[in-house]
N, C-alpha and C positions, 0 to 999 in steps of 0.2 A: 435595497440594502443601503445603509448610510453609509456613503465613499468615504466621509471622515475618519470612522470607526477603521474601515479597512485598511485603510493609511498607518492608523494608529498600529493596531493589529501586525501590519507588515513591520515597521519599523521595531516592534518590538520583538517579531522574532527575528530579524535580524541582529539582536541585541545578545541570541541566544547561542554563543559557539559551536556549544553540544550539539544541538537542534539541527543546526547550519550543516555541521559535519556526518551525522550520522540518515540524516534523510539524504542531504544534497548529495553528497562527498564519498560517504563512504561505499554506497552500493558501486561506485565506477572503481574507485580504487579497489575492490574486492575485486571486481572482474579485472582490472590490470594486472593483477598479481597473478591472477590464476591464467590468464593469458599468458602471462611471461612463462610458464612451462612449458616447455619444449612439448611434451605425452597431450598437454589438451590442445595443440592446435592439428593433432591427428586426425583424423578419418575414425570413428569409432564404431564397429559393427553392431553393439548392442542401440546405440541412440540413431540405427538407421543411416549410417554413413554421415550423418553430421560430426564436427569436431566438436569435443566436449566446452568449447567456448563458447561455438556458436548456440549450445542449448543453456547455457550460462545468461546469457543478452536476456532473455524473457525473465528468469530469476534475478538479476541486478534490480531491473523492472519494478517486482514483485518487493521486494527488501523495502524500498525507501517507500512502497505505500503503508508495509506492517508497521514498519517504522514509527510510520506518520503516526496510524491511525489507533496502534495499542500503547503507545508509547509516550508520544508528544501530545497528542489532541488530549486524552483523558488527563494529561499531568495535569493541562494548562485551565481547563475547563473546571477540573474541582478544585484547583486552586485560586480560580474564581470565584466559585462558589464558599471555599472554606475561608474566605478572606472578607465577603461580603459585599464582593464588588455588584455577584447578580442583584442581590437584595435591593443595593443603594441604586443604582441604575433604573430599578422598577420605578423610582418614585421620580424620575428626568422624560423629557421628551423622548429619549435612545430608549429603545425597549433592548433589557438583555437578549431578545431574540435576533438582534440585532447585533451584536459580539456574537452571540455564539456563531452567526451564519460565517460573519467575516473569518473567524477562526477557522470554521472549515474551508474558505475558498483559499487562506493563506497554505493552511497545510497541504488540501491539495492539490494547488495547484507549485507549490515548492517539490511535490512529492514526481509531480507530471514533470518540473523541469527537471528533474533529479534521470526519472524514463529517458526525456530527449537528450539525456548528456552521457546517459550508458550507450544510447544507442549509436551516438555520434561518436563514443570513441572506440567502441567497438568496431562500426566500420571503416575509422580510421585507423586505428591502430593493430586491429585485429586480420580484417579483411570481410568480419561478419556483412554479408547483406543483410541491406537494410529490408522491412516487410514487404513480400512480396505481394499481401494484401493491404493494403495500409488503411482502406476504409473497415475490416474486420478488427485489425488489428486495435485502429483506435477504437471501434466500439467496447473489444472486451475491456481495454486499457479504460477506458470510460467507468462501466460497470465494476470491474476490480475498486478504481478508486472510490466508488459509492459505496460499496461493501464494508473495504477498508475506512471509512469515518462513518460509516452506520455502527460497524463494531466499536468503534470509540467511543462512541457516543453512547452504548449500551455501558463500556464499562463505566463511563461518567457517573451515568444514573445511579451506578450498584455501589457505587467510593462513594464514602462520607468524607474522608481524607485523601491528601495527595499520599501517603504514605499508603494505602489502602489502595486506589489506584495504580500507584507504583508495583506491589504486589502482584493486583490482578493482571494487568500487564505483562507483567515479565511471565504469567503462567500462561495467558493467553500466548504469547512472543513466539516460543518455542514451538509447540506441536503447529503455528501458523507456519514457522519458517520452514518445518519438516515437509509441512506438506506444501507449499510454492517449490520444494526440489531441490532447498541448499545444500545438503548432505546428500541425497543420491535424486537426480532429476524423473520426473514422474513417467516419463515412457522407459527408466528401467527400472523401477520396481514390479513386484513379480504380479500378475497381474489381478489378483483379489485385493491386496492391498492396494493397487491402482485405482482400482475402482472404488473404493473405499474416499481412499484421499481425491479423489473428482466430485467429490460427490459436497467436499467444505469449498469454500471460497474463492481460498488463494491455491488449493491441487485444480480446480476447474478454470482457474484464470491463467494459471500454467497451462495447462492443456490448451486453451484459446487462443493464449499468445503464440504458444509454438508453433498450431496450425495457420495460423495467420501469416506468423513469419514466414512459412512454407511454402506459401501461397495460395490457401488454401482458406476457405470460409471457415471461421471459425463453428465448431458443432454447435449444432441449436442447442444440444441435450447441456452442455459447458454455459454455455450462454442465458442459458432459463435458470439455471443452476446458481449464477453469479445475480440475476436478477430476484429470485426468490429471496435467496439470502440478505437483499438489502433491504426490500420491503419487509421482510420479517424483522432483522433486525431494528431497523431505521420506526417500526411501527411497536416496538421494546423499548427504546429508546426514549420515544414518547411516550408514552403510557407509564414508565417509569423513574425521567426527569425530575427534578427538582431546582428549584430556582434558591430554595434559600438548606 
């Protein structure tokens, strides 16, 4: 990868407040907020004697990778494309394959320090322990983030426009953030719909994270789950790309 481009690449999302605040920023400050409730730092019988905070830590997690990868990556990418930057690039030493990769290592890996800064104020603030597996833990964290810019990356191909993009996004957004657990977290929903939502992305990167946190190896059947889904994506993506 050309270190230059990546440079480049960083400094420009750094340029971008939105971007900054909504992958970086926003997923800890949702879990501060919801921590500041007296009710979620209870004991809660339905999430297994955990407090609804600490099943919150894996969802923050989760947030700033949808984030990243239906959101910001596809903005950025076909507005590369719709501006002509890939096109003129083709005819330079930089191959746009070349931007596109640095794009992804910026997002995800802004998306990863976004993870270590929920998790860190969580157990500062919260009292959340930290993973009791931490090599599980970072494998799903790993796999989630591959899933999460494989999906991006599919909506790229499908947007002819940022506007089009934008769209697909926000309809992809939702039923992703349903099912990582932001509205009700996936070990209480009732259990055919559980199974259902384990079975996409971000419901089996929940389920991963949370056992991990637990200490507890993450399931292989969660884990196969999150790796299928990138290689299928990630190989859509490709085959349905376009550079100009």
């Amino acid at each position: 990868m050309n270190t230059a481009v990546l440079r480049t690449e960083f400094r420009l999302f750094r340029r971008e407040p939105a971007a900054v605040f909504w992958i970086f920023l926003f997923p800890t400050l949702l879990l501060a907020i919801l921590g500041s409730i007296p009710s979620f730092r209870e004991a809660d019988t339905s999430l297994g004697g955990l407090r609804p905070v600490d099943a919150y830590v894996p969802i923050a997690v989760l947030i700033a990778l949808i984030v990243s990868g239906v959101q910001s990556l596809p903005q950025t990418l076909t507005g590369y494309r719709e501006r002509g930057i890939l096109r003129r690039m083709s005819a330079t030493p930089v191959r746009p394959s070349a931007l596109l990769s640095a794009q992804m290592v910026v997002q995800g890996g802004v998306a990863l320090a976004s993870a270590l800064l929920a998790l860190a104020v969580g157990c500062i603030a919260f009292g959340v322990r930290l993973p009791r597996q931490p090599a599980g833990y970072l494998l799903a964290l790993l796999l989630a983030a591959a899933a999460a810019l494989a999906l991006g990356s599919v909506v790229s191909a499908l947007s002819r426009t940022t506007k089009i993009a934008g769209a697909i996004g926000s309809a992809v957004f939702f039923p992703m953030m349903f099912c990582a657990g932001v509205w009700i977290p996936v070990q209480s929903m009732p259990l055919v719909l559980a199974r259902v939502v384990q079975l996409t992305p971000f419901g089996a990167a929940a389920r991963a994270l949370d056992q991990a946190a637990s200490g507890h190896w993450p399931g292989w059947t969660h884990l196969g789950v999150l790796a299928a889904w990138s290689v299928l994506l990630a190989a859509g993506a490709a085959r349905w790309f376009r550079w100009e």
